[in-house]
N, C-alpha and C positions, 0 to 999 in steps of 0.2 A: 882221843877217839873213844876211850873205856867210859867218859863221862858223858858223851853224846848217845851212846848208848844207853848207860844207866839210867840219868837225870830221867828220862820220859816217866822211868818205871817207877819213879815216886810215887805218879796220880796213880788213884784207882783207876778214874776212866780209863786210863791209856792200858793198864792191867786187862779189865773184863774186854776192850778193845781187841787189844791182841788174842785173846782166849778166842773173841765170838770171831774174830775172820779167821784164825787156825780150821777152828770148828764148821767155817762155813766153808771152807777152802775147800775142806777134806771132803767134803758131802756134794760139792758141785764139782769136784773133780771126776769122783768116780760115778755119778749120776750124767756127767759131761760125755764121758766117754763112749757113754752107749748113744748119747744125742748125736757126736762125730759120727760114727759109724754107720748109723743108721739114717744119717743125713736127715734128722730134726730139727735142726738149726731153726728155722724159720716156724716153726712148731714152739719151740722154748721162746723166741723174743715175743710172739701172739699169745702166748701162754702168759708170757712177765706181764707185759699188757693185759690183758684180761682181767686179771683181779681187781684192776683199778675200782670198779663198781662194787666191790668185798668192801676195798678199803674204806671207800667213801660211807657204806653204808654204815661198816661198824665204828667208823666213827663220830658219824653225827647219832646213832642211835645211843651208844655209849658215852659219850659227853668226854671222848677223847682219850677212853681207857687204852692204853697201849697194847694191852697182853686180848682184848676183846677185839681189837683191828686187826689182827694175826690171825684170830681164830672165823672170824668173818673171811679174811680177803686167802684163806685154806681154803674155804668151802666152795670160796668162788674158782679157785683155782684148779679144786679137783672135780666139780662140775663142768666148767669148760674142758680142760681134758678129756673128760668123759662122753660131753657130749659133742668134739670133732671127731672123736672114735667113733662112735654111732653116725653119727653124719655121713661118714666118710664109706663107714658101707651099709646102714640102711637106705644109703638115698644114692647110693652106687655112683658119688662125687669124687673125686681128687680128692686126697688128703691136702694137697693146697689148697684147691677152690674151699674145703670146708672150714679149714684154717683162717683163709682168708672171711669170707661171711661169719665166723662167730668173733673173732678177732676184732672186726670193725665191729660190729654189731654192740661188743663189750665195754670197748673200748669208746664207744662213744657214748655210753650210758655213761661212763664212769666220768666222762667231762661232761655230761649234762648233768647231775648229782655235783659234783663240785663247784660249778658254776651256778647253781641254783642258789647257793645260800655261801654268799664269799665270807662267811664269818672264819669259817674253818678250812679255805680255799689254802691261804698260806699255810696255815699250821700242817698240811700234809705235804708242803717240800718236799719234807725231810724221808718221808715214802718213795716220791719220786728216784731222790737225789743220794737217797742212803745218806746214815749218819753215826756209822758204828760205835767214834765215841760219846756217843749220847743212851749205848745200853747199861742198862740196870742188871741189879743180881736176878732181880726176876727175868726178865729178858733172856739172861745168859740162861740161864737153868732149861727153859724151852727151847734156846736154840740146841744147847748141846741132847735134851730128848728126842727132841727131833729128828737132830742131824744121828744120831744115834740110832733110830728106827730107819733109818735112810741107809747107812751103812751095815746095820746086821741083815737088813731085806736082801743087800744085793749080797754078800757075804752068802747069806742063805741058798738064795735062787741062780748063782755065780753062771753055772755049767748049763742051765736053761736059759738063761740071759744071753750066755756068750754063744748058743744056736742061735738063738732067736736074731741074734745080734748081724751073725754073720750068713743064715741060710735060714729062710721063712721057710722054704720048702722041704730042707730037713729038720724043720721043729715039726710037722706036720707029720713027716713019715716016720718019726721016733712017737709018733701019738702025744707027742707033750702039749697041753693045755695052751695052745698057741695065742688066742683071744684072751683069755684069760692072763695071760704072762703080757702082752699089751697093754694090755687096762692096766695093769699091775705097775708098770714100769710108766705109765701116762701118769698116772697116780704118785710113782714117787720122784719124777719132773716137779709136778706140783708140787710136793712139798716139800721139796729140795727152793724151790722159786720164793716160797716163804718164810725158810730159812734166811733166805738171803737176802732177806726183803729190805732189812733196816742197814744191812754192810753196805751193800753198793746202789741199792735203788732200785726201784721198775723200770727206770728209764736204763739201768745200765746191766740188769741181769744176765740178756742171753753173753755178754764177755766173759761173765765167772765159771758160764754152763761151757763155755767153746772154747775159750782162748788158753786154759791150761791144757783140756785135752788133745785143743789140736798143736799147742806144743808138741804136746808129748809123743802125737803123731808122726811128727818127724823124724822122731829119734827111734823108735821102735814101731812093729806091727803086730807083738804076742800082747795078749787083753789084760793081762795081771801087771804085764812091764807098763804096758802105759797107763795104766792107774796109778800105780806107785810114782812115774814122774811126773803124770798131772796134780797129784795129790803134794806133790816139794814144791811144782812149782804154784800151785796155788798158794799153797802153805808162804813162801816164802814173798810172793807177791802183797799177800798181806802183810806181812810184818814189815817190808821195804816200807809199801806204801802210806800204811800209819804213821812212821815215823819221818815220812817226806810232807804228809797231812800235818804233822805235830812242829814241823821244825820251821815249811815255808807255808803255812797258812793259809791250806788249798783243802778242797771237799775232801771227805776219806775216799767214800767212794770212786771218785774220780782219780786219786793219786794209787790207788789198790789195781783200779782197772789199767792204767795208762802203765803202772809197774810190768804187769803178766804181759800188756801187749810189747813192752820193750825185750821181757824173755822170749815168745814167736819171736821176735825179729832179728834179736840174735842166735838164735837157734839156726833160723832159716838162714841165714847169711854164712854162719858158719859150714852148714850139709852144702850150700849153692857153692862156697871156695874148693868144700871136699873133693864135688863131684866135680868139680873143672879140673882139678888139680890131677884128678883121675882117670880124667879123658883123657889129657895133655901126656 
């Protein structure tokens, strides 16, 4: 058992591996949590989407540079963002219906760009599909500043967040910067989405944003407690999952996300015997 363990940690891949989905674990857990609450879910998977026309662009403009496709498919992420905020109340829409038209809107840019020139079609799978152990040192160093900005913001802004979070209408009567604390938290969606861009994938994002926090939801309802268990059980999803990726020869992404969704389910199976057990 001690060497099934160990053996991985010879490569480096498997090393900067484990560091960058620690690293992204922790950042989409407690970025997660406010998406739970606030019932953005469907806001974070059109968001993950979205960028796809970032990525395509800074790829073929850059000739594949890896740390330039990040910095591109940011920009795209935190302008969409921005602009289903504005959409949603300068044009006095549904935050869905605006989600939904910049969503599609993006999202099909980003397969028309990709589909124009299939030289570089395949080579961005791995965008799609996530491929954690395929990150570099440089790679890692941006994830961890990133995820880093990500976690000191909300750290910072914790007690405006968690109004914001739980009463729109008491962030307004305490005078707090309510628009502004939106944008704010739409923005670090975004760059929590690019964070996690190369772990799990576009295709598989909103799972890293939802599925630890709404773990965690089951187990608790105070905002600090279910950070800390979204953030183990993220944490701990990756590491399972890398080394289910490392041992039976399946995507990481795919073995990180199917881990977390196995912790919901036993969670939820566990509170579902509680509370029968409870009635009875």
């Amino acid at each position: 058992m001690l060497n099934l363990i160990l053996d991985p940690l010879q490569y480096a891949f498997m090393q900067r591996g484990l560091v960058a989905a620690m690293l992204v674990g922790v950042a989409c857990a407690l970025v997660g949590t406010y998406v739970i609450l606030r019932g953005m879910t469907f806001f974070g998977d059109a968001l993950a989407h979205a960028i796809l026309p970032g990525v395509a662009i800074g790829y073929l403009v850059n000739q594949g540079a890896h740390g330039a496709v990040l910095w591109w498919g940011m920009g795209t992420s935190i302008l969409t963002a921005f602009g289903i905020g504005a959409l949603s109340k300068g044009a006095r829409l549904k935050e869905d219906t605006a989600i939904g038209v910049i969503f599609a809107g993006m999202f099909a840019l980003g397969i028309a760009l990709i589909s124009s020139t299939g030289s570089y079609a395949v080579d961005l799978s791995h965008f799609l599909f996530g491929n954690v152990l395929a990150v570099t040192k440089g790679d890692l160093i941006i994830t961890a500043i990133l995820a880093g900005v990500v976690v000191l913001t909300i750290v910072a802004f914790y007690k405006e967040f968690m109004v914001l979070a739980f009463d729109n209408v008491l962030a307004v009567t305490l005078r707090l910067p309510a628009h502004l604390l939106e944008y704010l938290l739409l923005g670090l969606i975004a760059v929590t989405i690019v964070v996690a861009l190369q772990t799990v994938g576009i295709s598989l994002m909103v799972a890293m944003l939802v599925t630890p926090a709404a773990t965690a939801y089951l187990i608790t309802r105070r905002l600090h407690w279910m950070m800390v268990y979204a953030a183990v059980f993220a944490i701990l999803a990756g590491i399972i999952g890398l080394y289910l990726s490392f041992y039976l020869s399946i995507a990481s992404g795919a073995a990180i996300v199917l881990t977390s969704t196995l912790f919901f389910l036993l969670v939820w199976l566990v509170k579902a015997i509680a509370r029968r057990r409870k009635a009875e």
